[in-house]
C-alpha positions in Angstrom: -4.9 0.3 -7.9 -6.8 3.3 -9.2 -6.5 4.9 -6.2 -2.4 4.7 -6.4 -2.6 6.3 -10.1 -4.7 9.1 -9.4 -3.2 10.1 -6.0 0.2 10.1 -6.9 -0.9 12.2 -10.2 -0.8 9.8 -12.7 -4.3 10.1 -14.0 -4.5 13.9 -13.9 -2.7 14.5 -16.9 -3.6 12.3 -19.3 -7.7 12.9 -20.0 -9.0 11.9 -23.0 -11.1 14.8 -23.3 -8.6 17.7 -22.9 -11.3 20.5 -22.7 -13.1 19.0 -19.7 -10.8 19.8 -16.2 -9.1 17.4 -14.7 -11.4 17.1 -12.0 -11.3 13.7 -10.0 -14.7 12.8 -11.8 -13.5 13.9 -15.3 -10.6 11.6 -14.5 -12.9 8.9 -13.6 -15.2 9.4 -16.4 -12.6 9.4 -19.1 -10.6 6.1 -17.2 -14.1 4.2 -17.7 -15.1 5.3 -20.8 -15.7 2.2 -22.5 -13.6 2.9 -25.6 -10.6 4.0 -23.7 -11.4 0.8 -21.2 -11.5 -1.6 -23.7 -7.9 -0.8 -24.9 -6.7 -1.7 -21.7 -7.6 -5.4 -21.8 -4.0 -6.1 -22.9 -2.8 -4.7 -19.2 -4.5 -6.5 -17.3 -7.2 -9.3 -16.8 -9.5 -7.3 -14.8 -10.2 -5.3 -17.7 -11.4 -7.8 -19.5 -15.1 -6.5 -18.3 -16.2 -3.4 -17.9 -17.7 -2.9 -14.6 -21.7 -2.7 -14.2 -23.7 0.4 -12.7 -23.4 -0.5 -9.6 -19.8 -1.7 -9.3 -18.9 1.7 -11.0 -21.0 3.6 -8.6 -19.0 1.9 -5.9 -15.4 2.8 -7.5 -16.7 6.1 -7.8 -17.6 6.4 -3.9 -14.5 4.6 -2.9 -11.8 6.4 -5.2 -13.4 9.7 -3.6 -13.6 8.6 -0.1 -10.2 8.1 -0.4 -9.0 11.1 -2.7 -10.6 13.7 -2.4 -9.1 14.7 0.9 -5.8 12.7 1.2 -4.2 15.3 3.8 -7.9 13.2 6.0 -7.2 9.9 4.6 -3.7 10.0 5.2 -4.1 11.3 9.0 -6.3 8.9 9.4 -4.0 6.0 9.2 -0.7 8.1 9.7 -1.3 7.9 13.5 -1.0 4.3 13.6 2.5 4.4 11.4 4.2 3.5 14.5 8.0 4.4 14.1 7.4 5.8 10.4 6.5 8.7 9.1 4.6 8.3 6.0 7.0 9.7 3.3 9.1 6.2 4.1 5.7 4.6 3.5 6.0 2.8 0.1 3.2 4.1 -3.0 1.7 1.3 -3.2 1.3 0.6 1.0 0.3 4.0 1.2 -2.4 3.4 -1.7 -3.6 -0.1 -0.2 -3.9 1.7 3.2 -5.9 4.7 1.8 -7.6 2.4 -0.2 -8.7 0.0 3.0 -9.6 3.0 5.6 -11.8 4.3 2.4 -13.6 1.3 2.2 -13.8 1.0 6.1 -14.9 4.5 6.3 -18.0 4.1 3.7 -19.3 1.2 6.2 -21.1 -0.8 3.5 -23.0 -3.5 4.8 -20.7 -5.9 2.5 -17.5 -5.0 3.4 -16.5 -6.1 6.8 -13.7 -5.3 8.5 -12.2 -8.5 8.4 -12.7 -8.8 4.4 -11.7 -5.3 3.9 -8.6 -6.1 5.8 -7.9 -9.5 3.8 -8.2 -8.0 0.4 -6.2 -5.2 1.4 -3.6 -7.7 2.3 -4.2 -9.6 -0.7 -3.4 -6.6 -3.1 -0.3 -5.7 -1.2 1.0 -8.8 -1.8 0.8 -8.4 -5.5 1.7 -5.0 -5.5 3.9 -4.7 -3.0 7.3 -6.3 -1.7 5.6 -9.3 1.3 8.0 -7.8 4.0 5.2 -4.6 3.9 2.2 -7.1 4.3 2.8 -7.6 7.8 3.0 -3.5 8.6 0.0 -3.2 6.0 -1.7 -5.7 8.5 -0.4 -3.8 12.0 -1.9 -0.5 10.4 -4.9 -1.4 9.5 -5.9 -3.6 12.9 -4.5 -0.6 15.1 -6.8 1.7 12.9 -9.5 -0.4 13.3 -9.1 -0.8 17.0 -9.1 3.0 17.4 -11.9 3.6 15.4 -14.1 1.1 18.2 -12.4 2.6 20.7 -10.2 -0.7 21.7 -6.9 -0.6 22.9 
């Protein structure tokens, strides 16, 4: 759920290394610096280890994909937020949806649709209340049937 910390702001403010500027890979640098990392292993299993070079490449890709232009990512789902607009759209459905059309956007050759869409769900459900899974779910397949050109 980096993606939900550093979109709603939470990340911004709180570099370790205050002269650098908070930009969106200064955040991401000091987040994985492996001293700062390490004291997070009380959070969180999935800290336990710190990610390889090419998982962090990935994060990196995905957390800007997703970021760097939210007014994009946003529209890019918003369309299918049939009956909502996306203020009413929970943080952390609007961070698992960002975080899903991200990852479908990239295209990697690893991360088909169906999984993307799966894990997705699979976060919300931890992070989320369950009644949002289902919505989550009718996003993300309307999305994706757009994005073919499907109906």
């Amino acid at each position: 759920m980096l993606i939900f910390a550093v979109a709603e702001g939470r990340l911004l403010d709180c570099g370790i290394n205050d002269a650098a500027p908070p930009t969106l890979e200064n955040v991401l640098d000091d987040f994985f610096e492996p001293l700062y990392f390490s004291t997070l292993k009380s959070e969180d299993a999935v800290f336990e280890k710190y990610p390889d070079a090419k998982t962090l490449e990935y994060i990196y890709a995905l957390v800007s994909q997703a970021v760097s232009d939210l007014e994009a990512t946003d529209g890019a789902f918003s369309q299918h937020l049939t009956g909502w607009r996306l203020e009413r759209v929970s943080a952390a459905a609007r961070a698992c949806l960002r975080t899903a059309v991200a990852e479908l956007t990239l295209k990697l050759p690893d991360s088909p649709e169906a999984v993307v869409i799966n894990e997705t769900l699979e976060i919300a459900r931890e992070f989320d209340e369950e009644e949002n899974v289902p919505f989550i779910n009718g996003v993300l397949g309307s999305y994706v049937r757009a994005e073919k050109g499907e109906k």
